[in-house]
C-alpha positions in Angstrom: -54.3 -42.5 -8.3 -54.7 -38.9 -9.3 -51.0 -38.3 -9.6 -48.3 -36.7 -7.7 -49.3 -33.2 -4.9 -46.0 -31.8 -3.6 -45.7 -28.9 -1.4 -42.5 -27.6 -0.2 -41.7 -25.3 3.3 -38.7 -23.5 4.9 -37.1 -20.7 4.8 -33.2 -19.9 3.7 -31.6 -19.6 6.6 -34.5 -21.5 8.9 -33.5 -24.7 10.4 -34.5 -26.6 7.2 -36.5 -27.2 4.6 -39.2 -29.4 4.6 -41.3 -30.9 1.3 -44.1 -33.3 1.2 -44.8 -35.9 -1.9 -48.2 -37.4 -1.9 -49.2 -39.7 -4.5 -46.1 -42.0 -5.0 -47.0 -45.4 -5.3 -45.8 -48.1 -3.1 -43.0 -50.7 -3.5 -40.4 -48.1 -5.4 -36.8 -49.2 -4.5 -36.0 -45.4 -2.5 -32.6 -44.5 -0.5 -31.0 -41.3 0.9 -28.6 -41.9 -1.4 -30.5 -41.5 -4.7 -31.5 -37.6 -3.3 -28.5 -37.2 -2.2 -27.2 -38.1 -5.3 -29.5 -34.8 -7.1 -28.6 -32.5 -3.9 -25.0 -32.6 -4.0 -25.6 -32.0 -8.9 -27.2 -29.2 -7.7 -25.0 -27.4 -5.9 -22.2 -28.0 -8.8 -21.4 -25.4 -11.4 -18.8 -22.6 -12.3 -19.8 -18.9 -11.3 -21.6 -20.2 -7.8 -21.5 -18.2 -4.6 -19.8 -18.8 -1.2 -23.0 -20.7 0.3 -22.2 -23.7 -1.8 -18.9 -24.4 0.3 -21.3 -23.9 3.7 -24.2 -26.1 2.6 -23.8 -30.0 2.3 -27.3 -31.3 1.5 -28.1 -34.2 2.5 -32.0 -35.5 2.8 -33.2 -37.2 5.5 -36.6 -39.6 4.7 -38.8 -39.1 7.9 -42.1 -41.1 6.1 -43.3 -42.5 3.5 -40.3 -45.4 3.3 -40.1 -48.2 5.2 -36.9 -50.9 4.5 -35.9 -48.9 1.1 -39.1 -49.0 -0.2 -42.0 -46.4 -0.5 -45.2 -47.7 1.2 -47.7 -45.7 -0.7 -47.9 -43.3 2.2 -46.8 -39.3 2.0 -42.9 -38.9 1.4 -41.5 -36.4 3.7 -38.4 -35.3 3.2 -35.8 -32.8 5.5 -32.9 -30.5 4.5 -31.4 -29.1 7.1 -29.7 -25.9 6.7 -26.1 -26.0 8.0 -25.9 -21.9 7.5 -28.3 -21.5 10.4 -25.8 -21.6 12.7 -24.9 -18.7 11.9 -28.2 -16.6 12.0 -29.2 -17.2 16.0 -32.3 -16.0 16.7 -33.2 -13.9 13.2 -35.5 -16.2 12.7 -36.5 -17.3 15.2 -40.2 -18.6 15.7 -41.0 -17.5 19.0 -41.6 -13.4 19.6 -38.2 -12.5 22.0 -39.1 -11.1 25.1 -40.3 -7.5 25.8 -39.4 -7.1 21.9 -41.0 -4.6 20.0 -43.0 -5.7 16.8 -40.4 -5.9 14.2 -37.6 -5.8 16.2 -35.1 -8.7 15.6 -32.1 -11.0 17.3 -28.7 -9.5 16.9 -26.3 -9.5 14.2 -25.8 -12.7 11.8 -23.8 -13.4 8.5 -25.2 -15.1 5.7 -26.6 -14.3 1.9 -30.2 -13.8 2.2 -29.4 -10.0 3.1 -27.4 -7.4 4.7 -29.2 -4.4 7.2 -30.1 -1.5 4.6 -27.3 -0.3 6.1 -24.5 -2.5 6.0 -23.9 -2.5 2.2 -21.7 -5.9 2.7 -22.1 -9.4 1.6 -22.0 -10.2 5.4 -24.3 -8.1 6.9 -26.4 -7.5 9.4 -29.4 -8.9 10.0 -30.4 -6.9 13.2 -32.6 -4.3 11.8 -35.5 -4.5 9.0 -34.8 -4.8 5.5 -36.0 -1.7 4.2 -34.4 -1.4 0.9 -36.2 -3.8 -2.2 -33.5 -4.7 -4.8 -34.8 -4.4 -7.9 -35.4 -8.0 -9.8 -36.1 -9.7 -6.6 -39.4 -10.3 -4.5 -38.6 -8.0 -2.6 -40.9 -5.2 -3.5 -44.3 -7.1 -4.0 -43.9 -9.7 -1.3 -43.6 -6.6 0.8 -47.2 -4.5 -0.7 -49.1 -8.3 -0.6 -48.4 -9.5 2.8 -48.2 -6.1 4.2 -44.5 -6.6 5.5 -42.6 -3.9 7.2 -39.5 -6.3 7.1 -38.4 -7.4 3.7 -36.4 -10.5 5.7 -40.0 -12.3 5.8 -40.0 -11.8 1.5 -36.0 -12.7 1.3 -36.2 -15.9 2.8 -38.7 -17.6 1.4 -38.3 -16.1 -2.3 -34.9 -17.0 -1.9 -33.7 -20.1 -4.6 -33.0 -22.1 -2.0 -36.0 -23.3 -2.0 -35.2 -25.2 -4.7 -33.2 -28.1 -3.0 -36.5 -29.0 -1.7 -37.5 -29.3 -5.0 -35.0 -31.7 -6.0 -35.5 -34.0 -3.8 -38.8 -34.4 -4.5 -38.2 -34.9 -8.1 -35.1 -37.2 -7.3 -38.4 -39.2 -6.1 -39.9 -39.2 -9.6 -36.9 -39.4 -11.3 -37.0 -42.9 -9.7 -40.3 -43.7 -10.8 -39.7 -42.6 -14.2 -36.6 -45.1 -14.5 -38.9 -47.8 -13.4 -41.2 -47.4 -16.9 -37.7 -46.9 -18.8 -37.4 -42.9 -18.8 -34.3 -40.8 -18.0 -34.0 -36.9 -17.7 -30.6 -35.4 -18.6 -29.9 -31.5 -19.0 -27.2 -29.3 -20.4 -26.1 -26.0 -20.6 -27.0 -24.5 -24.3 -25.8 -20.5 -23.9 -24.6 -18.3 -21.2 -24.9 -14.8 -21.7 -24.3 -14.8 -25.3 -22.0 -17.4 -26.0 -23.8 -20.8 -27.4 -23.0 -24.6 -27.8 -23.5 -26.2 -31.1 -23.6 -29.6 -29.6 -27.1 -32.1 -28.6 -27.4 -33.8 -25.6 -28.2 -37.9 -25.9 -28.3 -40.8 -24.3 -24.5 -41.7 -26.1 -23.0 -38.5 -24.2 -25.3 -37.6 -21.1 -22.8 -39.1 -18.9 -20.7 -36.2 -19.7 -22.5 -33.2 -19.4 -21.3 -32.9 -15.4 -17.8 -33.5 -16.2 -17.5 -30.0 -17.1 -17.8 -27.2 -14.5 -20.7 -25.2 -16.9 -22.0 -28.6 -18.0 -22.0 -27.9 -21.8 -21.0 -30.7 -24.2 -19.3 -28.4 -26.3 -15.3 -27.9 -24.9 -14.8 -24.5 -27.1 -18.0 -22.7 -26.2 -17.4 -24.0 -22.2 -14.2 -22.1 -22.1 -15.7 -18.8 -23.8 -18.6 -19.7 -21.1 -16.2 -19.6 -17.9 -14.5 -16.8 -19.2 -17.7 -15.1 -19.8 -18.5 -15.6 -16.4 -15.4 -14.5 -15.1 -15.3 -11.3 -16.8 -19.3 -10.8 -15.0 -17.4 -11.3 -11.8 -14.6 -8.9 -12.7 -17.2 -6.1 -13.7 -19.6 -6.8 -10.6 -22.2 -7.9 -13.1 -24.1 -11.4 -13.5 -24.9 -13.7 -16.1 -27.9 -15.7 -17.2 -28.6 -17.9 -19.8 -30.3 -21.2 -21.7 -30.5 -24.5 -20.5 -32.1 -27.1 -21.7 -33.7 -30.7 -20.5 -34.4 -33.7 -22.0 -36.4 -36.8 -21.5 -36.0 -40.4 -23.2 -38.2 -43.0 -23.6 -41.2 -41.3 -22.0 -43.9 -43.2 -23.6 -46.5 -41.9 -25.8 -49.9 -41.5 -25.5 -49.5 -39.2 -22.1 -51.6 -35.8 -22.0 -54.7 -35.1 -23.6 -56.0 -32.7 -26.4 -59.8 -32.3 -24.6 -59.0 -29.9 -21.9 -56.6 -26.9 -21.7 -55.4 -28.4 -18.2 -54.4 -31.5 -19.6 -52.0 -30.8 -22.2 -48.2 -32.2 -21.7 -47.0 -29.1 -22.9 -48.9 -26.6 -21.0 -47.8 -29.2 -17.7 -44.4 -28.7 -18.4 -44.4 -25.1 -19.0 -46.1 -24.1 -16.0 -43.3 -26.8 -14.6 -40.4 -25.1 -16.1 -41.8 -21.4 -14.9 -41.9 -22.1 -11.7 -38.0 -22.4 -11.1 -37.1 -19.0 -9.8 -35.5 -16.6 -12.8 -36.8 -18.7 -15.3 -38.6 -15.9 -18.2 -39.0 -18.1 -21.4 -39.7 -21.4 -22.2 -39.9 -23.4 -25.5 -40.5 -27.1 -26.3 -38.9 -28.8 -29.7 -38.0 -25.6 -32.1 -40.0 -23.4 -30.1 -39.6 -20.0 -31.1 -37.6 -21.0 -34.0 -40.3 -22.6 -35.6 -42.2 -19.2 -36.0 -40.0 -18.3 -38.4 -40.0 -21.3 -40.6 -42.4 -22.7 -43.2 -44.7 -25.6 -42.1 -42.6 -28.3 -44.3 -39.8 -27.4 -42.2 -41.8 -27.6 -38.5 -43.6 -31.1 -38.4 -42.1 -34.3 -38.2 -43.0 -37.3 -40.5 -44.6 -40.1 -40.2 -43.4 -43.7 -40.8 -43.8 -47.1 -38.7 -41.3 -50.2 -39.5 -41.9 -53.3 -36.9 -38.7 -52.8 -34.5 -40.1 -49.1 -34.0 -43.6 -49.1 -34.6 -45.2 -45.6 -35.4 -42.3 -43.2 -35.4 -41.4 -39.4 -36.4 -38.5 -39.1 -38.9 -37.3 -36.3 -36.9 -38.4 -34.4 -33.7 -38.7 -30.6 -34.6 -41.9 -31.0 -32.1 -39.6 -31.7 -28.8 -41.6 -35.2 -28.2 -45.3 -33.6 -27.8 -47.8 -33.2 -30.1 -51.5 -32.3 -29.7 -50.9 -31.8 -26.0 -49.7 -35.5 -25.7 -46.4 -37.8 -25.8 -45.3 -38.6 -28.6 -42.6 -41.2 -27.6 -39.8 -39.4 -29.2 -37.5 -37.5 -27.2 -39.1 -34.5 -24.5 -37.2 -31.4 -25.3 -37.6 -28.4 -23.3 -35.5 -25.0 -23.2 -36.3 -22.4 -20.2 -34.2 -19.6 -20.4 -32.8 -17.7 -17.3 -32.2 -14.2 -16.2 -29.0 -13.1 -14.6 -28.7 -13.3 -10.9 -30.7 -10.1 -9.5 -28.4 -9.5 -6.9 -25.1 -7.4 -8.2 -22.1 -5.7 -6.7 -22.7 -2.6 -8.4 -26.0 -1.1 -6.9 -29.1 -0.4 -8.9 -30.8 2.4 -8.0 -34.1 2.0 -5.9 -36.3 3.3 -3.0 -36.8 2.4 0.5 -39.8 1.1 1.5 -41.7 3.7 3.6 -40.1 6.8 3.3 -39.8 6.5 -0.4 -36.1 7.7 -0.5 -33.9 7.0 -3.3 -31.3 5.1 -2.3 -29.0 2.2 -4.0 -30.0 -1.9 -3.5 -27.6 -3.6 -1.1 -25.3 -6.2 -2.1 -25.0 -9.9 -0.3 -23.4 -12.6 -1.1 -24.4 -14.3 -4.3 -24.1 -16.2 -7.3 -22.5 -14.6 -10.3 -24.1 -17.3 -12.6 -26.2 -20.6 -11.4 -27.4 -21.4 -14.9 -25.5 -25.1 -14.6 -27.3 -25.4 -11.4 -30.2 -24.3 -13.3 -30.3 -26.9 -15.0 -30.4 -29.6 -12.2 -34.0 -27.9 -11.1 -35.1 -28.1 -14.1 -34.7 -31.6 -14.5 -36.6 -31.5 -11.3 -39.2 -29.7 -12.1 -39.7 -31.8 -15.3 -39.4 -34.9 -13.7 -42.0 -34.1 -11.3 -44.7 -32.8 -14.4 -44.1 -35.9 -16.3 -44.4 -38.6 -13.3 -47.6 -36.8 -12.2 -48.6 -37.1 -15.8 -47.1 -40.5 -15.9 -49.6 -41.5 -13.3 -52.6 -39.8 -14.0 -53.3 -41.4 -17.5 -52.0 -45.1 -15.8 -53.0 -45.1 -12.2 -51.1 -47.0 -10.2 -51.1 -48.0 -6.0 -47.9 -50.1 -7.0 -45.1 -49.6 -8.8 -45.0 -52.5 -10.4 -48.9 -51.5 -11.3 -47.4 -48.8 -13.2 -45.0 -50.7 -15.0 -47.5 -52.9 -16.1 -50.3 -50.5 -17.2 -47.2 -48.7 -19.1 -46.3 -52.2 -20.6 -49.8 -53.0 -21.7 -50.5 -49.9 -23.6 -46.6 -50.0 -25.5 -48.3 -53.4 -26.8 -51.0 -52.2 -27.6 -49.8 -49.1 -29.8 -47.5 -52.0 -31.6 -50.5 -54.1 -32.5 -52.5 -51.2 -34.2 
């Protein structure tokens, strides 16, 4: 096994999105249900927009399982859009008749974007998107693929892209469990209110109690009305969240090629969510400002433990590889692009300045944020998982996992 290849396909308001997961091994206990499970966490969360009262995702497994179990096949996953419905022939795949090249169906609703014209969260849909708003994709999808129609940038750029996402790491996340590993997040600042308080495995079951899933009850209610003040002012909000992994074992990475690094894996893993502009493992940033007796973690071993660090300033990796302690991660995100009070900007083509159209949107998804994330990191470590132990079985995994935990607490 070379790990885990997963490709994902769909637009926002297409009939669905579609994502492929090649590399799972077979005989992994999978359901509807445990996707489900991840679809419906991320659509949760204080400050979200209108679309998350349309939307009900639910996955449907078209491969790869057979009887509740994965046969070592390609996993491929559905999500329909509900909201498409409401878009008629915008997007249609087939040209309409006698239509003119860029022409499009008549009017629809939804929150991909208005007509240039329109100005409304509701909007049009008709005519081509003209007008780039600034922080978006907009723009340089448009200049690479040579669009005249900003519609074919808006849709696929779009976040929504990111259920697929999910539910290919609510795969991994099941594979993970198998060799005793768990991935939790929480929300550590919006804007510029911060929590003081850790996530672990004693208090995890908490964190989506609360409707900005942050452990700490005083900074959550500065965070919602931090959020509701955004709203009030037509402005957005972004923030820090941060994931965690326990009981990944050690030993998983490599310090002999650049590529192979856990660290530089989960980076590139924790970039790719959409508005994500900094990421840090362990102190991260903090430890550039600190002298080196107050960065690395000790050493000691005792025989219930084995080798152990006395504390985990290092987030879990070390030298590019596992270190068996804790996985901690940080990605910080910017405030939603898309804002009730225009930016200023210029139409594509004629080069007049004009102001961005609003749609309908988030004024903070950083809770949500936090359920890709988890995704995202799920996915990097049970590709990593599986490329240092191999594996055509689960249970082959769970045994090559087993094996090397033994052998670590015989050296």
């Amino acid at each position: 096994m070379d790990g885990l290849r997963w490709l994902t396909a769909g637009e926002s308001h297409g009939t669905q999105l579609t994502a492929i997961l090649d590399g799972c091994p077979a005989g992994l206990a999978l359901s509807a249900a445990d996707v489900d499970a991840q679809l419906a966490r991320r659509q949760m969360g204080y400050g979200r927009g209108p679309r998350q009262s349309i939307e009900r995702d639910r996955v449907g497994i078209v491969g790869g399982v057979r009887h509740g179990r994965t046969t070592g096949a390609p996993i491929a996953l559905v999500i329909p859009n509900r909201d498409a419905a409401n878009w008629g022939d915008v997007l249609a795949v087939e040209a309409a008749a006698n239509a003119a090249p860029g022409d499009a169906a008549p009017s629809a609703s939804g929150d991909a974007g208005g007509s240039a014209a329109s100005g409304s969260d509701f909007g049009a849909g008709a005519r081509p998107v003209t007008v780039p708003r600034p922080g978006h994709a907009d723009l340089g999808g448009a200049l690479l693929y040579e669009h005249e129609d900003m519609r074919d940038v808006i849709e696929r750029a779009s976040a929504r892209e990111t259920a697929a996402r999910v539910a290919c790491g609510a795969v991994a996340r099941r594979l993970l469990a198998e060799v005793g590993c768990s991935v939790a997040s929480h929300v550590v600042a919006i804007g510029d209110v911060e929590s003081r308080v850790t996530v672990s495995p004693e208090n995890v079951g908490r964190v989506d109690d609360d409707p900005v899933r942050c452990l700490d009850g005083g900074a959550a209610t500065r965070m919602r009305a931090a959020i509701d003040a955004a709203a009030e002012a037509g402005d957005t909000l972004g923030g820090v969240v941060e994931a965690v992994a326990f009981g990944f074992p050690p030993g998983v990475g490599s310090y002999v090629q650049a590529d192979r690094r856990l660290t530089a894996r989960l980076a590139a893993a924790a970039m790719s969510v959409p508005a994500m502009k900094g990421v840090e493992i362990g102190l991260g940033f903090a430890g550039a400002r600190l002298p080196g007796s107050q960065v690395h973690d000790p050493l000691a071993w005792d025989d219930a433990r084995g080798y152990h660090r006395t504390s985990n300033r290092a987030g879990g990796v070390e030298g590019g590889m596992s270190t068996g302690e804790p996985i901690v991660l940080r990605a910080a995100m910017k405030p939603i692009s898309t804002l009730r009070n225009p930016l200023r900007t210029v139409e594509l083509g004629t080069h007049r300045a004009t102001e961005s159209r609003y749609e309908r949107a988030d004024v903070c998804a950083v809770p949500a944020a936090g359920i890709v994330l988890e995704a995202v990191v799920c996915l990097a470590l049970a590709d990593a998982l599986l490329g240092r132990f191999g594996g055509a079985t689960a249970a082959d995994v769970v045994d090559a996992v087993a094996a090397f935990r033994a052998r670590c607490a015989r050296r």
